[in-house]
N, C-alpha and C positions, 0 to 999 in steps of 0.2 A: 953207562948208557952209550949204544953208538949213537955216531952223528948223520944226520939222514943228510944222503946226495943232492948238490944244487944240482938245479933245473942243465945250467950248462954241462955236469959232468955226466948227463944222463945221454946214452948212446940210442940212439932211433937204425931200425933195421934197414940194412941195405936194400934195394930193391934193385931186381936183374935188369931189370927194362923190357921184360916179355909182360904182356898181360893181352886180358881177352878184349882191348877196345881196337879192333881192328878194324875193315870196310864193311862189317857182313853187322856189327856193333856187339852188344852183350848179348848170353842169350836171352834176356828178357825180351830185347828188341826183336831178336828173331824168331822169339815164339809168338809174339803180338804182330809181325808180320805175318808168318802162316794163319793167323785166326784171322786177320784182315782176309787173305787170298781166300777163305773158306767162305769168308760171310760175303765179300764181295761177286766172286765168279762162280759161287755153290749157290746151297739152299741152308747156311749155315752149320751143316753136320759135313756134308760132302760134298766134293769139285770133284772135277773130271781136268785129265791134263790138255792143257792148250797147247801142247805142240804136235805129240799124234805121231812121233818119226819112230816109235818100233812095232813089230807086231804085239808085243808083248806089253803094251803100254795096258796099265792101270785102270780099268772103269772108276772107280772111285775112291778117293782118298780122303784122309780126315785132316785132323790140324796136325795131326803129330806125325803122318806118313807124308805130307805133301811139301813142296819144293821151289824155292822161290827162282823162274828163270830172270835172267835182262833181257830186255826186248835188245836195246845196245848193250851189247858184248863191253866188259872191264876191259878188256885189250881196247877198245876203242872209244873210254870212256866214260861208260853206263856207269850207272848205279844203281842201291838197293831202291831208291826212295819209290813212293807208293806208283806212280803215272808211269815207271820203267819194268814192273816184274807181272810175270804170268803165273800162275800153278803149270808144275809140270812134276811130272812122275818120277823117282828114281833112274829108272831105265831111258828112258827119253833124256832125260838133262843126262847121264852118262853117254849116251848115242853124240848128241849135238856140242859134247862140252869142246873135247877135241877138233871139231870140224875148221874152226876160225882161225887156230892156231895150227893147223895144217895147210892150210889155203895161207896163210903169211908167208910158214916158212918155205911154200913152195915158189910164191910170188917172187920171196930174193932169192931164190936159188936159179930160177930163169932170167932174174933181170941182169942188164950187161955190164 
């Protein structure tokens, strides 16, 4: 009969130190926040995007198509949490994402 392994010589898996608990949270979080942005600024099935910057913006979207923006930008300290995001469309949050960080890097490139 073998002898079965004590608890000490038993090896537990390394882990990388990547995983999904980042600023944006799991996706449970962020699927329960799109259904928040649905039921709060919709009629519960579909919203419309609150920011409106392309011609091509979205009439309506559901929980699984819409986008959670920051009213404060993360370069200047926003967050996810509920009283900081809007619904916005695809097209729109890709219009606006780069804007902030182009007016930064313009900012020190003029300054003296």
């Amino acid at each position: 009969m073998m002898p079965m392994p004590s608890r000490a010589t038993v090896t537990t898996p390394v882990r990388r130190g990547t995983s999904n608990r980042n600023i944006r949270g799991s996706s449970k979080d962020r699927a329960a926040r799109r259904l928040w942005l649905v039921n709060t600024f919709g009629d519960g099935e579909f919203v419309d995007c609150q920011l409106r910057a392309t011609p091509d913006c979205w009439v309506a979207m559901t929980q699984w198509t819409v986008s959670a923006d920051r009213i404060v930008p993360g370069a200047l300290g926003g967050s996810y949490r509920r009283g900081n995001i809007r619904p916005a469309c695809p097209p729109c949050q890709c219009r606006t994402g780069g804007l902030l960080g182009a007016s930064q890097a313009k900012a020190r490139s003029q300054a003296p």
